[in-house]
Structures are given as C-alpha cells and as structure tokens.
PQR file with spaces between the fields and no chain letter, atoms N, CA, C, O and H, PARSE charges and radii, in Angstrom:
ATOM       1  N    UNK     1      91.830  114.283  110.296 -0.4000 1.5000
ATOM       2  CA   UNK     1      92.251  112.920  110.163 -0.0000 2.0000
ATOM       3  C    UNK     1      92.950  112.690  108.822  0.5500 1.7000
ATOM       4  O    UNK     1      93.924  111.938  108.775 -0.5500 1.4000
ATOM       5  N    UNK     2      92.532  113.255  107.827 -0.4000 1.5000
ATOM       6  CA   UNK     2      92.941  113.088  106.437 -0.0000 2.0000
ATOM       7  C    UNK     2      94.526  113.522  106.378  0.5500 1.7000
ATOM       8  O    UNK     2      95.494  112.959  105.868 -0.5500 1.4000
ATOM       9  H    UNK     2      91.741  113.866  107.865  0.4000 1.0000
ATOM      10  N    UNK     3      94.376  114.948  107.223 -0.4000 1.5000
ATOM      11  CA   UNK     3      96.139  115.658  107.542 -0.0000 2.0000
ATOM      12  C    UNK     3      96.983  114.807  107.818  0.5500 1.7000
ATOM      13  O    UNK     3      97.986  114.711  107.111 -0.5500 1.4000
ATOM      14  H    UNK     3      93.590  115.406  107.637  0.4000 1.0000
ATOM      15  N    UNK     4      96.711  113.667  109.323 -0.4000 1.5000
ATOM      16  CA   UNK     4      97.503  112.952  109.526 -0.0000 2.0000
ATOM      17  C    UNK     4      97.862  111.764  108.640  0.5500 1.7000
ATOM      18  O    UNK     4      99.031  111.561  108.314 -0.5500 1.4000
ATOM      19  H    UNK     4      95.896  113.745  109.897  0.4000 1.0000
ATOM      20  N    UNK     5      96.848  110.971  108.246 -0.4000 1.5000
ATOM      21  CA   UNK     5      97.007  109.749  106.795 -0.0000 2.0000
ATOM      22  C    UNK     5      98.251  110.607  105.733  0.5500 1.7000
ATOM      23  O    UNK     5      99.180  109.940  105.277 -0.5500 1.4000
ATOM      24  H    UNK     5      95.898  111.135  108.511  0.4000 1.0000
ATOM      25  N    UNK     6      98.185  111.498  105.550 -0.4000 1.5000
ATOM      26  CA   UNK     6      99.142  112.313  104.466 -0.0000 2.0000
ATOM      27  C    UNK     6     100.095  112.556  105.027  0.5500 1.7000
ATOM      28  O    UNK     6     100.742  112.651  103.984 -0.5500 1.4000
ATOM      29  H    UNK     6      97.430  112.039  105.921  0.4000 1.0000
ATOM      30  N    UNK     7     100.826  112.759  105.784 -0.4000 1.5000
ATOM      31  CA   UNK     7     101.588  113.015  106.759 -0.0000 2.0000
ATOM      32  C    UNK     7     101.968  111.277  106.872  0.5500 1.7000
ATOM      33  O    UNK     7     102.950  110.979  106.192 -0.5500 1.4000
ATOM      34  H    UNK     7     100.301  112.683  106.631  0.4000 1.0000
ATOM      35  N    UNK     8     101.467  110.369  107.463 -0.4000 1.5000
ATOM      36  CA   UNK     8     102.123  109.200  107.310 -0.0000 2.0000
ATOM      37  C    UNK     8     102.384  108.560  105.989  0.5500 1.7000
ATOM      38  O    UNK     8     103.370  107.864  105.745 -0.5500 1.4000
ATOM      39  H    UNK     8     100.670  110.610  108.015  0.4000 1.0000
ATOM      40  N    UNK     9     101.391  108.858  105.126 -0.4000 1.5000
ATOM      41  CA   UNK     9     102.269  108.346  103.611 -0.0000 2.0000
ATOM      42  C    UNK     9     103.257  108.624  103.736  0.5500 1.7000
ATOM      43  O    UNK     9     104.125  107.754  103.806 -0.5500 1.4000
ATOM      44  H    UNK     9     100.590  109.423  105.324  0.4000 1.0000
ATOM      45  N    UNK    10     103.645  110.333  103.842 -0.4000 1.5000
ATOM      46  CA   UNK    10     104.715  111.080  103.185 -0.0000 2.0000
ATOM      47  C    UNK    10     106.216  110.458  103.893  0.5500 1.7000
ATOM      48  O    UNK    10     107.300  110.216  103.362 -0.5500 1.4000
ATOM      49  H    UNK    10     102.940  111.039  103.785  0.4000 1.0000
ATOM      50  N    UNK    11     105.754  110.327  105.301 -0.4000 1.5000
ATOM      51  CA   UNK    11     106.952  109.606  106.451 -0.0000 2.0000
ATOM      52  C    UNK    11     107.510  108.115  105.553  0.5500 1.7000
ATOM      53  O    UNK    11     108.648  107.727  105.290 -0.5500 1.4000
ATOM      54  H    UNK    11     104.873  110.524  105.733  0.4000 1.0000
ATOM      55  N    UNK    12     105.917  107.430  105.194 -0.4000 1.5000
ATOM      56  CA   UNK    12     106.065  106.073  104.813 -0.0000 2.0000
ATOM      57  C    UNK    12     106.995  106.179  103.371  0.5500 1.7000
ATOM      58  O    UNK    12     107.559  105.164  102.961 -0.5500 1.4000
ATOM      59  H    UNK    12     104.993  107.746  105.407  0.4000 1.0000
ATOM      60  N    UNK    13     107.106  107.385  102.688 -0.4000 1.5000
ATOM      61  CA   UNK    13     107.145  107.140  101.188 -0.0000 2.0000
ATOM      62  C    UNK    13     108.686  107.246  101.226  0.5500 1.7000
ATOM      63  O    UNK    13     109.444  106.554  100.545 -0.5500 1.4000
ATOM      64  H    UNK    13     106.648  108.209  103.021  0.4000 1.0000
ATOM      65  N    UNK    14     109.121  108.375  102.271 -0.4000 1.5000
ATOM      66  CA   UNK    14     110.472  108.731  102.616 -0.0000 2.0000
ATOM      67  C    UNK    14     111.410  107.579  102.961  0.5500 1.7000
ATOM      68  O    UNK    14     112.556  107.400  102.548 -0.5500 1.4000
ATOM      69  H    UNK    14     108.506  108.936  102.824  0.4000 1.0000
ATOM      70  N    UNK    15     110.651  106.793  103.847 -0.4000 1.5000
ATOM      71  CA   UNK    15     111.030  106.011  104.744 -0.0000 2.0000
ATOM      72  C    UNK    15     111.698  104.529  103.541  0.5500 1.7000
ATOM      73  O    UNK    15     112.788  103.960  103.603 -0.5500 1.4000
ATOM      74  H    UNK    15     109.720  106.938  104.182  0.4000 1.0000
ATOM      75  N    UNK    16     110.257  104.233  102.310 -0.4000 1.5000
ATOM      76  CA   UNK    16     110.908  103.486  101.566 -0.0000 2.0000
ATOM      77  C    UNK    16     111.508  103.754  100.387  0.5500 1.7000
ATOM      78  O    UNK    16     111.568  102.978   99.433 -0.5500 1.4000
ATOM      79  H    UNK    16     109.371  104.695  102.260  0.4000 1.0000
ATOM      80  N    UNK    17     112.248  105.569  100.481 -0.4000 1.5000
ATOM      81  CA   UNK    17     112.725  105.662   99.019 -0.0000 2.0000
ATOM      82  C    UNK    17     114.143  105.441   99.426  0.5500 1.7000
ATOM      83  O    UNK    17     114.958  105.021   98.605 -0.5500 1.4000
ATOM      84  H    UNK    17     112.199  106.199  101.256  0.4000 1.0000
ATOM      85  N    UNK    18     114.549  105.772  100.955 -0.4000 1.5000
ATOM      86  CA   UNK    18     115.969  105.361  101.465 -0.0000 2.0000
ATOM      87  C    UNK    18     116.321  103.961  101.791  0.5500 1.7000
ATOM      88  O    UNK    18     117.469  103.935  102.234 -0.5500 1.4000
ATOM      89  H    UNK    18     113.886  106.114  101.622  0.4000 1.0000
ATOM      90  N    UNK    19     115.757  102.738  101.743 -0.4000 1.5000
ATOM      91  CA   UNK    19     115.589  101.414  101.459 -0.0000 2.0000
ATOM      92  C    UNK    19     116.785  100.903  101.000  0.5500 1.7000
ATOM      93  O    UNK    19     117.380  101.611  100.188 -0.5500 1.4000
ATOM      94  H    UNK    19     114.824  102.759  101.383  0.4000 1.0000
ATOM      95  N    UNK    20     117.352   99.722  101.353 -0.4000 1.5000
ATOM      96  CA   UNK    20     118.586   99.578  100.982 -0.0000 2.0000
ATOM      97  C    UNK    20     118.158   98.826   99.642  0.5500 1.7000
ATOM      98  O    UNK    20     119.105   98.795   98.856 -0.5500 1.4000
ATOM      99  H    UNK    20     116.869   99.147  102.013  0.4000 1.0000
ATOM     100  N    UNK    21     117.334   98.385   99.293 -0.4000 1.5000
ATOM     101  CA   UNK    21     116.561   97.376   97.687 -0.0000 2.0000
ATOM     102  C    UNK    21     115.330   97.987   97.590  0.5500 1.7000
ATOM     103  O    UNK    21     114.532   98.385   98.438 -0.5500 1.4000
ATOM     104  H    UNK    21     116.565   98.410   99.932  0.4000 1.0000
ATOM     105  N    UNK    22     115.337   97.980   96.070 -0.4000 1.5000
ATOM     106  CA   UNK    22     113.986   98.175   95.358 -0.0000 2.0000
ATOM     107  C    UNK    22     112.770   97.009   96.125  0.5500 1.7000
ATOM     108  O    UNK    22     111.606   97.404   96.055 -0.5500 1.4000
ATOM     109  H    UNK    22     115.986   97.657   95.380  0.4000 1.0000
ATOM     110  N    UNK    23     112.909   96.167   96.557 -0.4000 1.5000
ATOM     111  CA   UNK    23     111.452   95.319   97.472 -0.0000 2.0000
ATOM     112  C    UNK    23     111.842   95.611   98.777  0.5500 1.7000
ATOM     113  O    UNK    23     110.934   95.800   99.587 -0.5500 1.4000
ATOM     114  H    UNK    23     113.855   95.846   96.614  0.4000 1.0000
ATOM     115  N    UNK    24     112.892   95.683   99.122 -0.4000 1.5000
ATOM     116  CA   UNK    24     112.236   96.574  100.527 -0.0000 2.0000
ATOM     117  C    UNK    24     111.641   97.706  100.347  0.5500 1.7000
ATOM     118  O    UNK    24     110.551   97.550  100.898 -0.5500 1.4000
ATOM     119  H    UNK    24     113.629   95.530   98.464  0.4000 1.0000
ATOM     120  N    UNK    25     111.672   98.534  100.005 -0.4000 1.5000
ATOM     121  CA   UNK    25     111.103   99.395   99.899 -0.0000 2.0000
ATOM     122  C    UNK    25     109.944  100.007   99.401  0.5500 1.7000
ATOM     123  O    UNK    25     109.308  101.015   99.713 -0.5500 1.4000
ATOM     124  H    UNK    25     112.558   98.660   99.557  0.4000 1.0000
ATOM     125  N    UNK    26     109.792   98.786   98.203 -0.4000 1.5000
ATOM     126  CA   UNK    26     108.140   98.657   98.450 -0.0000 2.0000
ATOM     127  C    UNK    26     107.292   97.931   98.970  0.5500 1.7000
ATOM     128  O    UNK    26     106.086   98.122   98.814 -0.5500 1.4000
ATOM     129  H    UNK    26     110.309   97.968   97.950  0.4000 1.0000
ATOM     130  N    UNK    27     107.797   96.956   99.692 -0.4000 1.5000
ATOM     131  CA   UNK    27     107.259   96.194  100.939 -0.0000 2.0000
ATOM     132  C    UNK    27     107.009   97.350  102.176  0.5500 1.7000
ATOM     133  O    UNK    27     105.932   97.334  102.773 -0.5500 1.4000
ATOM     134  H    UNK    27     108.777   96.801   99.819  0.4000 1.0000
ATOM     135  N    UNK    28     107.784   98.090  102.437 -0.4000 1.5000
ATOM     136  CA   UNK    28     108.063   99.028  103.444 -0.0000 2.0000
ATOM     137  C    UNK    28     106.878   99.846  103.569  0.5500 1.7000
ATOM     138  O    UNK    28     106.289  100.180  104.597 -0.5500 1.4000
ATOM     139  H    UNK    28     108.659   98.102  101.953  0.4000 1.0000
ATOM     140  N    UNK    29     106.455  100.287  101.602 -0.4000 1.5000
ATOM     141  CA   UNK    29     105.660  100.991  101.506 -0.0000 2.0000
ATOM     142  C    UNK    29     104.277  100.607  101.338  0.5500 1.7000
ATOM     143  O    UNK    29     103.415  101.486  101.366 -0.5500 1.4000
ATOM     144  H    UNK    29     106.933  100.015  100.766  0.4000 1.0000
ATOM     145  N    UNK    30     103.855   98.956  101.105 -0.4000 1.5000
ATOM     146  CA   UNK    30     102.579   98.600  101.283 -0.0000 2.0000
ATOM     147  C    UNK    30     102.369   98.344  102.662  0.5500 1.7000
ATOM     148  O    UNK    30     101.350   98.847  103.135 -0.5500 1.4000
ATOM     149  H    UNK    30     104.555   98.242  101.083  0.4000 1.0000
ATOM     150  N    UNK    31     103.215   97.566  103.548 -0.4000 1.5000
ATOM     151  CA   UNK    31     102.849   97.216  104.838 -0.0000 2.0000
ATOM     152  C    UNK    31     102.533   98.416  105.871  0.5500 1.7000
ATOM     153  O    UNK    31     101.588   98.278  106.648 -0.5500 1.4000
ATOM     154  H    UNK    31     104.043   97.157  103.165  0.4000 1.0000
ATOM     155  N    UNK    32     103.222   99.455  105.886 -0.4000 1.5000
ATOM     156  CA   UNK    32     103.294  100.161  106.496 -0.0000 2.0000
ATOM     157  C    UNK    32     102.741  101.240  106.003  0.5500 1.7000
ATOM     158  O    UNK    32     102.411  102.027  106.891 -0.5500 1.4000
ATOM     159  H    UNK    32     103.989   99.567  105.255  0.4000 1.0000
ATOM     160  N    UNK    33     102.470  101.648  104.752 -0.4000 1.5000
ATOM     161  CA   UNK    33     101.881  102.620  104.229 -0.0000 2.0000
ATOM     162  C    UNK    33     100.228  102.728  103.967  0.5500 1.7000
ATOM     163  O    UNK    33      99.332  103.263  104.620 -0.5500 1.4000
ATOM     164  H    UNK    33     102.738  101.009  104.031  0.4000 1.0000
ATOM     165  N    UNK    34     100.239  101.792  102.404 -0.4000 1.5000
ATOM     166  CA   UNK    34      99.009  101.845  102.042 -0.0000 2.0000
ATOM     167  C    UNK    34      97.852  101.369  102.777  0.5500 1.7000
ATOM     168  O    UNK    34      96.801  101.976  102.981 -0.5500 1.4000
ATOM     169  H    UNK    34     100.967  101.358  101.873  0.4000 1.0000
ATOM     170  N    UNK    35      98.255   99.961  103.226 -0.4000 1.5000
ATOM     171  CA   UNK    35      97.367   98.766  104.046 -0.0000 2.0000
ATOM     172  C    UNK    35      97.012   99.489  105.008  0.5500 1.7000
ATOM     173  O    UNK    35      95.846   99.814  104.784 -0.5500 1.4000
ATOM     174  H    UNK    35      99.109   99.469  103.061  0.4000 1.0000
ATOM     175  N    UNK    36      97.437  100.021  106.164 -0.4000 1.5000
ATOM     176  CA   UNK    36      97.112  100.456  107.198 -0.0000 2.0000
ATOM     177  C    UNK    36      96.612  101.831  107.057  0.5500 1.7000
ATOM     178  O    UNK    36      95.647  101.965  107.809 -0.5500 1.4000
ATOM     179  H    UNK    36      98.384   99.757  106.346  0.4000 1.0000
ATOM     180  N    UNK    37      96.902  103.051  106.320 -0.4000 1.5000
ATOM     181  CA   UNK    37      95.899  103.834  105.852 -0.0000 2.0000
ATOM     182  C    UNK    37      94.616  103.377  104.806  0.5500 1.7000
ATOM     183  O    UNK    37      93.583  104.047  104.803 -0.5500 1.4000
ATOM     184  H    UNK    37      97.686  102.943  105.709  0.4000 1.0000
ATOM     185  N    UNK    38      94.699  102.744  104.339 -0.4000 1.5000
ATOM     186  CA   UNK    38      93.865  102.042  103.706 -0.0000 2.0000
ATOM     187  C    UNK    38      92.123  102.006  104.334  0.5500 1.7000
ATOM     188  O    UNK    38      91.006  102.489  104.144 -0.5500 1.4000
ATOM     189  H    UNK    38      95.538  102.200  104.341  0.4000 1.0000
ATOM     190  N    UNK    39      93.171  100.706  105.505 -0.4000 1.5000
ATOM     191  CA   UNK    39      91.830  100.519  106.352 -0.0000 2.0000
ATOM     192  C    UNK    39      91.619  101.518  107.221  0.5500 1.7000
ATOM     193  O    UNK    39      90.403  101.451  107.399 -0.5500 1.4000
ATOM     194  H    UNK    39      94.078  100.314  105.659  0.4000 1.0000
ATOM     195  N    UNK    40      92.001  102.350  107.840 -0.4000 1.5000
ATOM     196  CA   UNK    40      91.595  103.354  108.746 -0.0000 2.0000
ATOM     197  C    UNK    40      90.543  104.232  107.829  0.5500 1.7000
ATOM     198  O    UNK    40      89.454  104.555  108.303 -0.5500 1.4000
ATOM     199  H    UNK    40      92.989  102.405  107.695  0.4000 1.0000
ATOM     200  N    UNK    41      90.896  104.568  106.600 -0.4000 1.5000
ATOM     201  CA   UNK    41      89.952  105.204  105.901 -0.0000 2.0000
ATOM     202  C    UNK    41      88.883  104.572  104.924  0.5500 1.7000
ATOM     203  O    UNK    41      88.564  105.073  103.845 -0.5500 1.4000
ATOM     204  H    UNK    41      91.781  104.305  106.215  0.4000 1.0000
ATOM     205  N    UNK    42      88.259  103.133  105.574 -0.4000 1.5000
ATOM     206  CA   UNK    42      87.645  101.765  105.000 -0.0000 2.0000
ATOM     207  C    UNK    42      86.677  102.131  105.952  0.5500 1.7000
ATOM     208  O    UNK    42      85.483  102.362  105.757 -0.5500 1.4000
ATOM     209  H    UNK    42      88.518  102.727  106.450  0.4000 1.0000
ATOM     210  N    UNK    43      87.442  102.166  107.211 -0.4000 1.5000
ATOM     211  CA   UNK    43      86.362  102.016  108.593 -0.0000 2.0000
ATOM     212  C    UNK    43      85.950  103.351  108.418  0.5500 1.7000
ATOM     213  O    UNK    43      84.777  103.323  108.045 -0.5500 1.4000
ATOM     214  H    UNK    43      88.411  101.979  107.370  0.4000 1.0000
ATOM     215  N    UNK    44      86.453  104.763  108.533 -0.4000 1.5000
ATOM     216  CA   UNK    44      85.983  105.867  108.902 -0.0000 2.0000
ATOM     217  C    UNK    44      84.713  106.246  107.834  0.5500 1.7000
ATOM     218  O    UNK    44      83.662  106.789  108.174 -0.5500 1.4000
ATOM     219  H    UNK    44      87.405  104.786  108.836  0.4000 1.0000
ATOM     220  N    UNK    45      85.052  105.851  106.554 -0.4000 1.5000
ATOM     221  CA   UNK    45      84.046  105.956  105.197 -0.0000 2.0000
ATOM     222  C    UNK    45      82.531  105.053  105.672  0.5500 1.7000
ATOM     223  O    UNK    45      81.357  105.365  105.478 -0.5500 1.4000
ATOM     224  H    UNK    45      85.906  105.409  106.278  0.4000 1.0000
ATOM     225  N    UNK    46      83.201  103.687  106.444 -0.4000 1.5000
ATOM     226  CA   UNK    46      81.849  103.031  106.724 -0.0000 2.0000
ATOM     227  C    UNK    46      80.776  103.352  107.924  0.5500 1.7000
ATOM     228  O    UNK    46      79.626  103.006  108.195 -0.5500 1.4000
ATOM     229  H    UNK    46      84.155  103.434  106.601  0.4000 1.0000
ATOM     230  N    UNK    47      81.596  104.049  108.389 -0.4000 1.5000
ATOM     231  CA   UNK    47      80.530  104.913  109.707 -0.0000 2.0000
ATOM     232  C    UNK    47      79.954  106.062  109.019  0.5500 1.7000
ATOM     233  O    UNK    47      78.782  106.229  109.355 -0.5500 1.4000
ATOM     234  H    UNK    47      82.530  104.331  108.168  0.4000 1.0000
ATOM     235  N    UNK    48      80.381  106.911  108.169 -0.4000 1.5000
ATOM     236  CA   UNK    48      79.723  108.060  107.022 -0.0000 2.0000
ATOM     237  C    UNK    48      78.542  107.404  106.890  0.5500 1.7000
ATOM     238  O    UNK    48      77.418  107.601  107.351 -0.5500 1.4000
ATOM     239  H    UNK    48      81.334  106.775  107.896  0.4000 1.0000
ATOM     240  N    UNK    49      79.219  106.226  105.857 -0.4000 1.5000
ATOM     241  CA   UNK    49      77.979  105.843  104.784 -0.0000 2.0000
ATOM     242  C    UNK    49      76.778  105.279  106.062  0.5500 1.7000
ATOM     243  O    UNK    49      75.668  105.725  105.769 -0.5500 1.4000
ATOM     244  H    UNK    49      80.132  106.065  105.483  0.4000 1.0000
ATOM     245  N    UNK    50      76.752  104.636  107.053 -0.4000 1.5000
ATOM     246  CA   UNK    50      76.091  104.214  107.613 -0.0000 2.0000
ATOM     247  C    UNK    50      75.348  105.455  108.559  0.5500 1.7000
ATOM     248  O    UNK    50      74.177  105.328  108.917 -0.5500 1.4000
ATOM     249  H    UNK    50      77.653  104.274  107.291  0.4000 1.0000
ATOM     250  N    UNK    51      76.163  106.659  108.917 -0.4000 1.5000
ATOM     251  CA   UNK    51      75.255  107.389  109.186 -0.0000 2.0000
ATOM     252  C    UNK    51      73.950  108.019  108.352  0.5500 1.7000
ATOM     253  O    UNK    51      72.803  108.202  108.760 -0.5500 1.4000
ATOM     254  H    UNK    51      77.114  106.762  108.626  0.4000 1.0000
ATOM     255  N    UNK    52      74.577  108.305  106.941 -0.4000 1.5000
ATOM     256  CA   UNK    52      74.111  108.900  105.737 -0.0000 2.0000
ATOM     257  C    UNK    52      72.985  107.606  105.666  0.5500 1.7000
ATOM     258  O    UNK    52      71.929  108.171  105.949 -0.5500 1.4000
ATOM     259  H    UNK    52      75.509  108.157  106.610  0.4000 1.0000
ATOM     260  N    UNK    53      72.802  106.761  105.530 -0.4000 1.5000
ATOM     261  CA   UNK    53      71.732  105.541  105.474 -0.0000 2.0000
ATOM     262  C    UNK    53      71.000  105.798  106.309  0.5500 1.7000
ATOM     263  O    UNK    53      69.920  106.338  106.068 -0.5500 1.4000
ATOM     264  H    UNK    53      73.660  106.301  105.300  0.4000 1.0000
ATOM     265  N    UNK    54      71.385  105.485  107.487 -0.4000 1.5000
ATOM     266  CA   UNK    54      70.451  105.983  108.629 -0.0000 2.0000
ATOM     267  C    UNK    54      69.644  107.160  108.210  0.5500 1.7000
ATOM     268  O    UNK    54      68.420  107.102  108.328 -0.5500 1.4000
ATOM     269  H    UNK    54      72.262  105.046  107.683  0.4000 1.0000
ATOM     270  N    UNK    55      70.103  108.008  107.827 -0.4000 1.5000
ATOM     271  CA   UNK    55      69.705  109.914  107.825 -0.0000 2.0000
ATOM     272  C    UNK    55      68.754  109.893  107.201  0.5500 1.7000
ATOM     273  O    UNK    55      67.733  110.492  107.537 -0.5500 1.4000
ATOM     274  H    UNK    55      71.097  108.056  107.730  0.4000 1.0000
ATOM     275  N    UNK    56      68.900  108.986  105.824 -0.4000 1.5000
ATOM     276  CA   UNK    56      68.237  108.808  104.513 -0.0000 2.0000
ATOM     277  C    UNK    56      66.635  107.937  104.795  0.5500 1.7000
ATOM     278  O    UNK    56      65.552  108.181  104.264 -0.5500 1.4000
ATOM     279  H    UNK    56      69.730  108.499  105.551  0.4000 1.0000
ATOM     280  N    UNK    57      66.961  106.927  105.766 -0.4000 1.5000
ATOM     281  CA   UNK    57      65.890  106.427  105.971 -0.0000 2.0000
ATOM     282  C    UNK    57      65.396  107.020  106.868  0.5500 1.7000
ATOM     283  O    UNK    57      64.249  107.078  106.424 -0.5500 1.4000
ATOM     284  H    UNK    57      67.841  106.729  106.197  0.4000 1.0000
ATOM     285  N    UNK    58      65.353  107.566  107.893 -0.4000 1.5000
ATOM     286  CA   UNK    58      64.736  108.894  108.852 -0.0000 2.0000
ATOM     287  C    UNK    58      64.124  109.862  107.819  0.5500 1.7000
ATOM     288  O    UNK    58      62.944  110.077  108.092 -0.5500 1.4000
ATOM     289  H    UNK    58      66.285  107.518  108.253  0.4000 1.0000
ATOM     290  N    UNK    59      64.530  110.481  106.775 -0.4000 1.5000
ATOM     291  CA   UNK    59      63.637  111.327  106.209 -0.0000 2.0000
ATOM     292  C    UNK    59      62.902  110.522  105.722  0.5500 1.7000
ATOM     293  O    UNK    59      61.742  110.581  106.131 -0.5500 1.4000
ATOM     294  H    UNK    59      65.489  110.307  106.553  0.4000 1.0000
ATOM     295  N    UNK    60      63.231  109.426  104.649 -0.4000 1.5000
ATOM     296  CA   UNK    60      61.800  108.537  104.406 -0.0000 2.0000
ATOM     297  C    UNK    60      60.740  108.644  105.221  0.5500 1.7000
ATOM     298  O    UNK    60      59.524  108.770  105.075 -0.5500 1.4000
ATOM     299  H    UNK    60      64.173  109.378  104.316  0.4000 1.0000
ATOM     300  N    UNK    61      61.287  108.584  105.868 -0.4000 1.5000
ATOM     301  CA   UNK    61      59.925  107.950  106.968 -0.0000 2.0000
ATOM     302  C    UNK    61      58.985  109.041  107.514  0.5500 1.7000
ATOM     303  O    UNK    61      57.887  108.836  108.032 -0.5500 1.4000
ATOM     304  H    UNK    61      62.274  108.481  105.986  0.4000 1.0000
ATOM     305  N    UNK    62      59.597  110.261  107.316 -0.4000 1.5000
ATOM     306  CA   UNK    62      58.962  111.319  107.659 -0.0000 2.0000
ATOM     307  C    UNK    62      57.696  111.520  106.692  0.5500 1.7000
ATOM     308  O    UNK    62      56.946  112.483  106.849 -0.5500 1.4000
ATOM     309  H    UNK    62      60.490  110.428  106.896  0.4000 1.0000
C-alpha cells in the first residue's frame, strides 16, 4: 500500500511541476496529492493502532 501512495505522489508531484502557474500547481498538489494520501494513511494507521490496543489489552488480561 505504501508502494502505491509513492507512486501517486510522484504522478501528483509531476503532474503539478508541469502546471501552467505556481498555485495551480500547488493546489494540484495538495488536493490531489497530500489530502487524499494523507487520509488513506490516517485511516489505515487507525485500524493498526486499534488493533495494537486491542492486542495490548488481551494480554492484560491474561
């Protein structure tokens, strides 16, 4: 999953260095870049941590 997020920066980064203006192109590159990898790796981190919690309190309890 991480391969592909890097792989879309790299598309995204390309995508706003050929930009016809300096704010398109970094508009280009928050909307489409950061924000949306962002959260994909917001959500995937919060199912970790919530498994790892879970895990953590299961051995407690043991």
């Amino acid at each position: 999953m991480i391969i592909v997020a890097i792989g879309w920066l790299y598309v995204v980064m390309m995508m706003a260095a050929v930009s016809d203006s300096l704010l398109k192109g970094i508009i280009r590159l928050i909307f489409l870049g950061i924000l949306p990898v962002g959260l994909l790796l917001w959500i995937k981190l919060r199912g970790y941590r919530a498994r790892a919690a879970a895990a953590e309190e299961e051995k407690t309890e043991l």
